[in-house]
N, CA, C and O atoms as a DFTB+ gen file, in Angstrom:
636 C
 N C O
     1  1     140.926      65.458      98.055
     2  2     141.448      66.549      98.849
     3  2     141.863      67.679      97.933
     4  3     142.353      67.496      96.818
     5  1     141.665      68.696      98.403
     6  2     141.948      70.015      97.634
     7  2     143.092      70.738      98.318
     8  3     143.286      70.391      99.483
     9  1     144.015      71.824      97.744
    10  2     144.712      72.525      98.394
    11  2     144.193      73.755      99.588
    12  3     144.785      74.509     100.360
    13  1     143.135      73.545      99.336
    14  2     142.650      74.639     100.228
    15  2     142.221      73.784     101.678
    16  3     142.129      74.357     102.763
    17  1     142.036      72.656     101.529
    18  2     142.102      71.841     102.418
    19  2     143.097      72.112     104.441
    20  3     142.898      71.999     105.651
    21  1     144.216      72.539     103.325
    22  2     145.461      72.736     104.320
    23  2     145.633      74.390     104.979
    24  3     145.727      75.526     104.514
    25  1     145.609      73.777     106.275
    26  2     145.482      75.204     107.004
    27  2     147.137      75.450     107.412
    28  3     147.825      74.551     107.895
    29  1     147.664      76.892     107.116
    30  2     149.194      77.001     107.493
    31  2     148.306      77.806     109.228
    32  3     147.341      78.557     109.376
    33  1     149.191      77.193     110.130
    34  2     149.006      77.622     111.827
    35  2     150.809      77.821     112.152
    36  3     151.800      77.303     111.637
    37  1     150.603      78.929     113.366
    38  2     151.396      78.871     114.120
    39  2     151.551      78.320     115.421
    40  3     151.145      78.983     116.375
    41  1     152.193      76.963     115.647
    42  2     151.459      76.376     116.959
    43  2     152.574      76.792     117.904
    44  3     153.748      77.012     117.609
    45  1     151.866      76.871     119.346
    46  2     153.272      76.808     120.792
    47  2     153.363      75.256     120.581
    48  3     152.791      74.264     120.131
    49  1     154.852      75.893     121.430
    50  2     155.451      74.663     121.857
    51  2     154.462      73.419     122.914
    52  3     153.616      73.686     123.767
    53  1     154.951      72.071     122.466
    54  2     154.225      71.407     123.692
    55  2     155.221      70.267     124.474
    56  3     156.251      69.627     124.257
    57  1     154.302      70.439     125.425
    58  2     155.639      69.199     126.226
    59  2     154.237      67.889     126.910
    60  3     153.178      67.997     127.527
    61  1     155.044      66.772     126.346
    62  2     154.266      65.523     126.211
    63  2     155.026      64.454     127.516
    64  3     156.165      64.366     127.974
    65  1     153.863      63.831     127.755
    66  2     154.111      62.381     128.378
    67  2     154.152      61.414     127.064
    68  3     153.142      61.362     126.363
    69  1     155.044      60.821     126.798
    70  2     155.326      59.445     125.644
    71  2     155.680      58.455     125.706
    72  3     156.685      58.320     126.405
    73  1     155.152      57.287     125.097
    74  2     155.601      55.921     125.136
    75  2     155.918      55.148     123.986
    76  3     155.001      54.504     123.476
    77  1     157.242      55.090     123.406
    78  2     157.786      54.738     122.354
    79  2     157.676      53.441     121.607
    80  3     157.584      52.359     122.188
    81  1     157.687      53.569     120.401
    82  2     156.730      52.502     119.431
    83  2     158.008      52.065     118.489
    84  3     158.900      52.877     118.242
    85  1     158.026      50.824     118.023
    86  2     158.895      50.242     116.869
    87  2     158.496      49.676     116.700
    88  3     158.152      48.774     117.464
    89  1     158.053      49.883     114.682
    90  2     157.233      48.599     114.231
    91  2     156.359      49.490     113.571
    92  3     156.416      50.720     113.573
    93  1     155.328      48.557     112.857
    94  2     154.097      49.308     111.448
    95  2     153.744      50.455     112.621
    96  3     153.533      50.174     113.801
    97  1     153.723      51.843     112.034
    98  2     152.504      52.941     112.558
    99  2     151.024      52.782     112.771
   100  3     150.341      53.674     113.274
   101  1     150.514      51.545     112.349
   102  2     149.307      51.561     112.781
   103  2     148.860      50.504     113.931
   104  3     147.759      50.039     114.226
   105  1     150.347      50.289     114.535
   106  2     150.377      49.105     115.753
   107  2     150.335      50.407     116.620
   108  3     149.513      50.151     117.500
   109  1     150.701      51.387     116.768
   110  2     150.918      52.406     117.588
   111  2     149.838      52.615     118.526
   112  3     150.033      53.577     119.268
   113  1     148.565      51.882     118.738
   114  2     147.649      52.034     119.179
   115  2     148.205      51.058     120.664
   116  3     147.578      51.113     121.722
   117  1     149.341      50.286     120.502
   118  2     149.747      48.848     121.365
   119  2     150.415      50.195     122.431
   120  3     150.125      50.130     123.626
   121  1     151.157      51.192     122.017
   122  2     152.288      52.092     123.173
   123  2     150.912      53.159     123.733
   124  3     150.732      53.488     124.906
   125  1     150.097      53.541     122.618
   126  2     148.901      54.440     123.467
   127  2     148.029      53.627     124.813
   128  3     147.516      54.206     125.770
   129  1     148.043      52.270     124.579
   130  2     147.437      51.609     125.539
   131  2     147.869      51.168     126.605
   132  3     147.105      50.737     127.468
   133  1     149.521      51.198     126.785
   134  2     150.545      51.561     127.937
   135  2     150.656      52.485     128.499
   136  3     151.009      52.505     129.678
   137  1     150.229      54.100     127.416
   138  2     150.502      54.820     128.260
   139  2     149.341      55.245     129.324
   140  3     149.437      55.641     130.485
   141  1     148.091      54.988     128.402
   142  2     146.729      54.738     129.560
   143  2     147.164      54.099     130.753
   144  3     147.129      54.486     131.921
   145  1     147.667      52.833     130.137
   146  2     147.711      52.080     131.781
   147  2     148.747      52.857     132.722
   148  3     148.442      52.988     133.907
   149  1     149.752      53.289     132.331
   150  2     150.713      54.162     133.187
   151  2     150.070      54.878     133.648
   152  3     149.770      54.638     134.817
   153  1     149.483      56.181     132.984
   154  2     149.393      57.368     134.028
   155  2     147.657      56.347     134.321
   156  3     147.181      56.971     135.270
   157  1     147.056      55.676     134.117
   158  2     145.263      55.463     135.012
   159  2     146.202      54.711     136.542
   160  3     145.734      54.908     137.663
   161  1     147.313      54.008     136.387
   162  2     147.960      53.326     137.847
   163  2     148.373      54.551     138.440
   164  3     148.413      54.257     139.634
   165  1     148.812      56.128     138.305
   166  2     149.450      56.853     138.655
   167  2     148.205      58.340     139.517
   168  3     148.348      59.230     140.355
   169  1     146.834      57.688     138.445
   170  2     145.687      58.760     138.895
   171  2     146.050      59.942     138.404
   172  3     145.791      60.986     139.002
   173  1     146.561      59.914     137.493
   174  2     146.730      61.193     136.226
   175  2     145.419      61.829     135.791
   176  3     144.499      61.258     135.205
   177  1     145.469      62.867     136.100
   178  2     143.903      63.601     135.400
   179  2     144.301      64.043     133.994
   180  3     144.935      65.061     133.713
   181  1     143.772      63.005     133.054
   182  2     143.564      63.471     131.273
   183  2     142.372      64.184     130.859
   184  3     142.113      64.438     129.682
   185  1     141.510      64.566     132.050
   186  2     140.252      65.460     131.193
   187  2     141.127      66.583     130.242
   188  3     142.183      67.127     130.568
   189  1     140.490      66.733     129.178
   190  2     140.858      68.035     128.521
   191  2     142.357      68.195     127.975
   192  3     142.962      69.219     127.656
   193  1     142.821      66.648     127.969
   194  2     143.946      66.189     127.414
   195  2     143.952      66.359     125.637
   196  3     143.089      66.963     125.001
   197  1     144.720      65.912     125.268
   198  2     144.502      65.763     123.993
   199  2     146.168      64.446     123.414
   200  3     147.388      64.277     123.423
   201  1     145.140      64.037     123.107
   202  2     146.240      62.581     122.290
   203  2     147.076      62.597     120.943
   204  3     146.597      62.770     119.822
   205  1     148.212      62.417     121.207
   206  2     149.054      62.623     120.136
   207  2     149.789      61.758     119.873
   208  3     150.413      61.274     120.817
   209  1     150.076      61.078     118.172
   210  2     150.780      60.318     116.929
   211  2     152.242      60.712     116.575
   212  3     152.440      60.915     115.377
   213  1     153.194      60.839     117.335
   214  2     154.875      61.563     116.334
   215  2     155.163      60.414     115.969
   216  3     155.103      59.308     116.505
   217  1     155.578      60.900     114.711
   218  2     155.942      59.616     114.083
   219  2     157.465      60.301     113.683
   220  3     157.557      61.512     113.883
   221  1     158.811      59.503     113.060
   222  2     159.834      59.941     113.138
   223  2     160.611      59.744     111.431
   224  3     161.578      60.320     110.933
   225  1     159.721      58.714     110.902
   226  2     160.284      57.942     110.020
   227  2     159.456      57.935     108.500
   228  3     158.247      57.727     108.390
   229  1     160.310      58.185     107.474
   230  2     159.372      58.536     106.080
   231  2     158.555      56.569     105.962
   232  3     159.528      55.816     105.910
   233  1     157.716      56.040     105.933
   234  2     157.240      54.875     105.491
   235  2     157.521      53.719     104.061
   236  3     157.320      52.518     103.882
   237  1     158.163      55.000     103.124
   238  2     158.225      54.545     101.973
   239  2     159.568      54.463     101.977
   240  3     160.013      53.678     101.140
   241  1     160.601      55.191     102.854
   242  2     161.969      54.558     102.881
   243  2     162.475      53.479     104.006
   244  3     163.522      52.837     103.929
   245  1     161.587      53.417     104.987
   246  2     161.999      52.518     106.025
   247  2     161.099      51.025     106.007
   248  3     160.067      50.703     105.418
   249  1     161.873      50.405     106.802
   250  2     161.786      49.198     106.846
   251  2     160.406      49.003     107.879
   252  3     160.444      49.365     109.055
   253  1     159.455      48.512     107.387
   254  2     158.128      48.891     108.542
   255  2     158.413      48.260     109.765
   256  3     157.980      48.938     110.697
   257  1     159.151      46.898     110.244
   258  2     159.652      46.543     111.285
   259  2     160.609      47.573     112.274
   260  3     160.926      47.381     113.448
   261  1     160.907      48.564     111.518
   262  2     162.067      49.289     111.849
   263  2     161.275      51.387     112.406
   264  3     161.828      52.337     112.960
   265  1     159.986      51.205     111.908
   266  2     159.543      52.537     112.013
   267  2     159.619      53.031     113.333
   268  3     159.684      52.106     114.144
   269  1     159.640      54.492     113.994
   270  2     160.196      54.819     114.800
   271  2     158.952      55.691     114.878
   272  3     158.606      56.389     113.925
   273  1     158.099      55.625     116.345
   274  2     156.788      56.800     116.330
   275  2     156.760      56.787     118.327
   276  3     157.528      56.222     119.106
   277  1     156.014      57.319     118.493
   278  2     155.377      57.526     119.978
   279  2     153.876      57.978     120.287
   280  3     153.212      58.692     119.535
   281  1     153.428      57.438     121.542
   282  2     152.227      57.348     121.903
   283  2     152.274      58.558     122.831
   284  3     153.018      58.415     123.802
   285  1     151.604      59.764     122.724
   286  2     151.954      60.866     123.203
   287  2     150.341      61.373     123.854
   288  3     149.210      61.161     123.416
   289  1     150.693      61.924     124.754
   290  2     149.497      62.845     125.683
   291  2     149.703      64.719     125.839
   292  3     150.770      65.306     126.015
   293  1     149.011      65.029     125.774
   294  2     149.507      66.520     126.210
   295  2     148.236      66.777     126.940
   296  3     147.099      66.737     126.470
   297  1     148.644      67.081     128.321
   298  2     148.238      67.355     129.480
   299  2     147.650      68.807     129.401
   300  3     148.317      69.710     128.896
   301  1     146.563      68.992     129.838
   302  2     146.143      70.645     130.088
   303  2     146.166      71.000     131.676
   304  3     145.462      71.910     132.113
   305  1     146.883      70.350     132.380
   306  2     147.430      70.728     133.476
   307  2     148.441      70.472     133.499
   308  3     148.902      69.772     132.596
   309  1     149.408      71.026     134.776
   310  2     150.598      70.432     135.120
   311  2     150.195      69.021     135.840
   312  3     149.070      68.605     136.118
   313  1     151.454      68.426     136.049
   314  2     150.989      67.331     136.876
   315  2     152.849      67.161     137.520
   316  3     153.841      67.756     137.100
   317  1     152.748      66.149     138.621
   318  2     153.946      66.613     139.735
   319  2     153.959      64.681     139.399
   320  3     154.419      64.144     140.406
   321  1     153.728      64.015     138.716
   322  2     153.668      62.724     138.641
   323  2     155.755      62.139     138.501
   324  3     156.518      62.481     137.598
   325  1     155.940      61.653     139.153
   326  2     157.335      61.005     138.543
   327  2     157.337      60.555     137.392
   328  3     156.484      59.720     137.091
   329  1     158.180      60.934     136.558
   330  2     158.146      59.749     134.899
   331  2     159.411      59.212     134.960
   332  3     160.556      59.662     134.983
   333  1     158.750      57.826     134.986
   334  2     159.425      56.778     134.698
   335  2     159.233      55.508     133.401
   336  3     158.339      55.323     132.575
   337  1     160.138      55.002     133.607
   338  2     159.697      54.309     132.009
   339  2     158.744      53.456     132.340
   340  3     158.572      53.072     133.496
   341  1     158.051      53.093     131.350
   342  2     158.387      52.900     129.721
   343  2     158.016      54.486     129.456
   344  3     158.104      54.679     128.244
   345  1     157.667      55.588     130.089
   346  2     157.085      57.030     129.637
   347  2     158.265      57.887     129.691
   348  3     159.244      57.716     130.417
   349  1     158.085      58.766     128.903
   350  2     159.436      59.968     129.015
   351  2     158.514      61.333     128.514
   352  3     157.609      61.489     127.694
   353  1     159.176      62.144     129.371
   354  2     158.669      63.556     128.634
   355  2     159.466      63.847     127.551
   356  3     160.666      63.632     127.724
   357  1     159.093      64.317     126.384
   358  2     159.481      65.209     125.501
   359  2     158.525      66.798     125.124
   360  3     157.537      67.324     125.638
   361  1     159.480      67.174     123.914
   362  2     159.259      68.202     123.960
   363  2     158.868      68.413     122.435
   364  3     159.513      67.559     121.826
   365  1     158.397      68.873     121.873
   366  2     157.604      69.325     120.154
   367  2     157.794      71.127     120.413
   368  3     157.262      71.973     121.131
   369  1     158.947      71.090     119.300
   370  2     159.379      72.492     118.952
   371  2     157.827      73.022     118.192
   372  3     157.055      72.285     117.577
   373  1     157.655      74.550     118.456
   374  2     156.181      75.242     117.967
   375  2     156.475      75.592     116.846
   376  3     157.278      74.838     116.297
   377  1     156.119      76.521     116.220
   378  2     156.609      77.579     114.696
   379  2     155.025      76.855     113.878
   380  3     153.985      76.316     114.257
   381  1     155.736      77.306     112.441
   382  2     154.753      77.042     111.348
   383  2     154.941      76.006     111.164
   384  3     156.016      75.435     110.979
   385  1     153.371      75.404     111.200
   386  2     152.712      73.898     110.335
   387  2     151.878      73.929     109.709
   388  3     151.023      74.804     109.852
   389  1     151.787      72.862     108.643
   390  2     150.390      72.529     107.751
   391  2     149.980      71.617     108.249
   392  3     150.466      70.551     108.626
   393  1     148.332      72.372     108.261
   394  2     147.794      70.868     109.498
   395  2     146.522      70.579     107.943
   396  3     145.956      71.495     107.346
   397  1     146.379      69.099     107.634
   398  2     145.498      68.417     106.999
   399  2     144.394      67.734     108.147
   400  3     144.828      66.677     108.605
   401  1     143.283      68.076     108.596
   402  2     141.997      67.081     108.614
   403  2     141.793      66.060     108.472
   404  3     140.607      65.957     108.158
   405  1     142.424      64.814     108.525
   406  2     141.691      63.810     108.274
   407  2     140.305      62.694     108.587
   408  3     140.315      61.695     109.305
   409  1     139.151      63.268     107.773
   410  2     137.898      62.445     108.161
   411  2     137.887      60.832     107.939
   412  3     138.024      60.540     106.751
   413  1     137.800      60.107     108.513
   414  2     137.148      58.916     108.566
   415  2     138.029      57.947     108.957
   416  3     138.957      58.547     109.499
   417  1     138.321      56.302     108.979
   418  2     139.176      55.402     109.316
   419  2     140.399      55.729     109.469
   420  3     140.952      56.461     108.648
   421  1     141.229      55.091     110.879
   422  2     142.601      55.206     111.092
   423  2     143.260      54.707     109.725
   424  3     144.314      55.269     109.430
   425  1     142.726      53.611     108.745
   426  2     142.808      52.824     108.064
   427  2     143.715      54.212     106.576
   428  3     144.842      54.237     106.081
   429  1     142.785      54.884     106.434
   430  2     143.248      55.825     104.975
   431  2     143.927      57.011     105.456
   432  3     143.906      58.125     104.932
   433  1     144.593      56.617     106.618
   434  2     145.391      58.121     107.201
   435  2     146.732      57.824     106.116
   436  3     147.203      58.707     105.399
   437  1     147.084      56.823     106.144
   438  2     148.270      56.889     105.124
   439  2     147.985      57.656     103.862
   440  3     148.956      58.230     103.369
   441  1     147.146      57.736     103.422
   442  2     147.007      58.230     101.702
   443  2     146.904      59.494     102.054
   444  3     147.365      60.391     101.348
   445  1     146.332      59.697     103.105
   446  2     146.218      61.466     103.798
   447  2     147.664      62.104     103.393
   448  3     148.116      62.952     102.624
   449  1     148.183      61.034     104.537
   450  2     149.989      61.885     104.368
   451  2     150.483      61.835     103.037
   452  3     151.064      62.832     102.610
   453  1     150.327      60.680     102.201
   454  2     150.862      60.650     100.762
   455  2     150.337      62.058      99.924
   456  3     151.082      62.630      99.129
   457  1     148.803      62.575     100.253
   458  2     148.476      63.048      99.538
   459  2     149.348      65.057      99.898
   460  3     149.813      65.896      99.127
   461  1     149.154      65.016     101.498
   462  2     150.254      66.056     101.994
   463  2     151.449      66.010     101.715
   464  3     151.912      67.102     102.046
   465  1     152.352      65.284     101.233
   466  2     153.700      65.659     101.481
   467  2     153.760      65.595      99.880
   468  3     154.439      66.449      99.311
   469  1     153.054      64.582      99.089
   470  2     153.323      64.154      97.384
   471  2     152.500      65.519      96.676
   472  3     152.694      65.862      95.510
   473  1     151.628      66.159      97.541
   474  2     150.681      67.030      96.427
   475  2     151.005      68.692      96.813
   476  3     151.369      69.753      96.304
   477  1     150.492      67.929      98.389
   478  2     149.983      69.754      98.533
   479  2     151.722      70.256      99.015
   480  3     152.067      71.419      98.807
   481  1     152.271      69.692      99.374
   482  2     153.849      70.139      99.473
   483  2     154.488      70.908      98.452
   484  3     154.686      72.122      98.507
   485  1     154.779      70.196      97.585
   486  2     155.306      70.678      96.175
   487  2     154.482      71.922      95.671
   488  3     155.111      72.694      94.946
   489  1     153.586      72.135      95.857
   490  2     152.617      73.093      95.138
   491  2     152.042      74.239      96.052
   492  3     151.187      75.039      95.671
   493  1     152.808      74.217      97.733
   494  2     152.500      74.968      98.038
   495  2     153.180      75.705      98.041
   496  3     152.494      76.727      98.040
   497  1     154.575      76.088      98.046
   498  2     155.910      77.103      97.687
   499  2     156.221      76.883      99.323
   500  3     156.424      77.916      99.962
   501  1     156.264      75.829      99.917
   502  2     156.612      75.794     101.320
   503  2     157.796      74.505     101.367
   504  3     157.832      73.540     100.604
   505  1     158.511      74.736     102.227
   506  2     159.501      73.357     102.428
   507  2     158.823      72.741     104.237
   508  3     158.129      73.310     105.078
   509  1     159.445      71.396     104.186
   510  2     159.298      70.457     105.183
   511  2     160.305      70.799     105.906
   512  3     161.400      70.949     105.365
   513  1     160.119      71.016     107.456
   514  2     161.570      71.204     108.099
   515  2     161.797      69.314     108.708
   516  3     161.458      69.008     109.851
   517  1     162.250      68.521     107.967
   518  2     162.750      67.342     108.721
   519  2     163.400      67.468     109.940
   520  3     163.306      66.470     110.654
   521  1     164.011      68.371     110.373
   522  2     164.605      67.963     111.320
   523  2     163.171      67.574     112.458
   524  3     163.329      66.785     113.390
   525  1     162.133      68.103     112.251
   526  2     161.386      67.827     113.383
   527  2     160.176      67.025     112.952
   528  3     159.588      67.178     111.881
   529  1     159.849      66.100     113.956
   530  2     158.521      64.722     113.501
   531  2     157.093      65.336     112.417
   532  3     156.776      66.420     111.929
   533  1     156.720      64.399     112.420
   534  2     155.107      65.109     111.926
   535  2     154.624      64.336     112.676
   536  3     155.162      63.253     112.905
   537  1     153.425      64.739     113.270
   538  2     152.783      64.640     114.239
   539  2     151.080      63.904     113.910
   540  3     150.870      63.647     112.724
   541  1     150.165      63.650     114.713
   542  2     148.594      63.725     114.503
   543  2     148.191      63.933     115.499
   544  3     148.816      63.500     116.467
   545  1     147.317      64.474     115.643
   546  2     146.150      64.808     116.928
   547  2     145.243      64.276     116.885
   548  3     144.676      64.381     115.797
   549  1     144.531      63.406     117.940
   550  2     143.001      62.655     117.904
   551  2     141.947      63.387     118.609
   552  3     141.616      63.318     119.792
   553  1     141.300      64.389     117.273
   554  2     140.091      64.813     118.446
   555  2     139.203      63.622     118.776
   556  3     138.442      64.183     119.564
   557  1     138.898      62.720     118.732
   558  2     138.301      61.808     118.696
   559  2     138.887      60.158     119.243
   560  3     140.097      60.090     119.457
   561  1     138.358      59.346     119.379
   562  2     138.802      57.960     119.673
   563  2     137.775      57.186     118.794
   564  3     136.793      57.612     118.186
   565  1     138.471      55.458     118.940
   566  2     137.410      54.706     118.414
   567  2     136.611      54.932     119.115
   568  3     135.490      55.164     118.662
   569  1     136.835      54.959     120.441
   570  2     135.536      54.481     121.673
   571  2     134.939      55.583     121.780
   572  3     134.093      55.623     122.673
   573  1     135.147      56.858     120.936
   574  2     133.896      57.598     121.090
   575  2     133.133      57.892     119.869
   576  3     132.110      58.568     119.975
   577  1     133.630      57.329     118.372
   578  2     132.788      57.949     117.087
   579  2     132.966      56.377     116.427
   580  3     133.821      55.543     116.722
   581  1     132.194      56.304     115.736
   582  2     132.378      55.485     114.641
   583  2     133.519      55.770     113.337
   584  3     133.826      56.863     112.861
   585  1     134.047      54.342     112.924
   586  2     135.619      54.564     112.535
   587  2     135.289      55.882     111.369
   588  3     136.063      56.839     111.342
   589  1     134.041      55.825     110.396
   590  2     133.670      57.179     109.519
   591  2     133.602      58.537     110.133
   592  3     133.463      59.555     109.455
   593  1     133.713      58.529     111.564
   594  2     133.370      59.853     111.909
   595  2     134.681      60.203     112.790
   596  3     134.664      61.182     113.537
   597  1     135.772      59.402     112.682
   598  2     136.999      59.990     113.201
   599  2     137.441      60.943     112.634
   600  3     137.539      60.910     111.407
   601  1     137.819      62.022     113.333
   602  2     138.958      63.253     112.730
   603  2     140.085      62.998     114.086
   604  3     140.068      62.666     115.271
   605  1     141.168      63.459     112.862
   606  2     142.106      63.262     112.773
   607  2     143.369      64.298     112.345
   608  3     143.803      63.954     111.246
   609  1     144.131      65.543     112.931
   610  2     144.434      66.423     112.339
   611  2     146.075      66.003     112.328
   612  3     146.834      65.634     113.224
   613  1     146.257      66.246     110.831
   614  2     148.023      65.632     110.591
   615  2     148.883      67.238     110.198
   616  3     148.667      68.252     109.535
   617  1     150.005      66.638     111.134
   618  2     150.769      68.210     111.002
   619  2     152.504      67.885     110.937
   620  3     153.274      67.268     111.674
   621  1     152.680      68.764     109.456
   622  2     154.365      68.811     109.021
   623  2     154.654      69.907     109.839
   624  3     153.669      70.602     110.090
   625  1     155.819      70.303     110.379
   626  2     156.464      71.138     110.683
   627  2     156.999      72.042     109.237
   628  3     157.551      71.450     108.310
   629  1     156.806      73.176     109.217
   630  2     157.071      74.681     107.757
   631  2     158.534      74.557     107.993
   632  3     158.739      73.987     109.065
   633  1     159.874      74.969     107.222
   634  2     160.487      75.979     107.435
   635  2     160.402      77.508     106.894
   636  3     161.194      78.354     107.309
């Protein structure tokens, strides 16, 4: 990965349907498959949706039993659906992010982020605003590319 790699964006705000995860980040696929089943029992229209990763918790300081993430949707319609649990709406403050690309297996998304926050962070003259998650976006699924042809876009919140 190169520094030029990283695109600085200004994103809007979004407001999500979520289903909350504790435990390794790459089990997170177990709360995305609840939240399918929630809104497919509810007749939720996800065309033109887009699927989203917040994760809450640095990996290398927490306890992986203990990690804190959510299985998130963002709707390109409104929808009048009741939320009830296990789903909650939240909300993802907008402003400046660095969004990294990641091509290929869910598997090397970790070294992605190591390589964003350990490389291109420090060297970009930018700070991390912690107070708010970092996120991923799935343009893609398993069930539609092969695990080499997943993208995957990972995004810090700027201050």
């Amino acid at each position: 990965m190169q520094l030029s790699d990283v695109k600085l964006l200004a994103l809007e705000p979004m407001d999500l349907l979520a289903v909350g995860h504790v435990g390794p980040y790459m089990k997170i696929s177990d709360a995305f498959y609840t939240l399918a089943q929630w809104l497919g029992e509810r007749q939720v229209r996800t065309s033109g949706a887009r699927m989203v990763g917040i994760f809450y918790d640095d990996p290398t300081q927490v306890e992986e039993s203990k990690l804190r993430s959510k299985a998130a949707i963002h709707l390109q319609q409104e929808t009048d659906v009741e939320v009830i649990s296990p789903v909650e709406k939240i909300h993802l403050r907008g402003g400046d992010h660095a969004m990294l690309l990641h091509k290929g297996p869910y598997e090397g998304l970790g070294a992605s982020w190591m390589w964003l926050y350990n490389e291109w962070l420090p060297k970009s003259g930018r700070k991390a605003d912690f107070s708010m998650p970092s996120f991923e976006v799935y343009l893609n699924t398993p069930d539609e590319a092969a695990p080499e042809d997943l993208r995957t876009e990972l995004y810090i919140r700027l201050i």
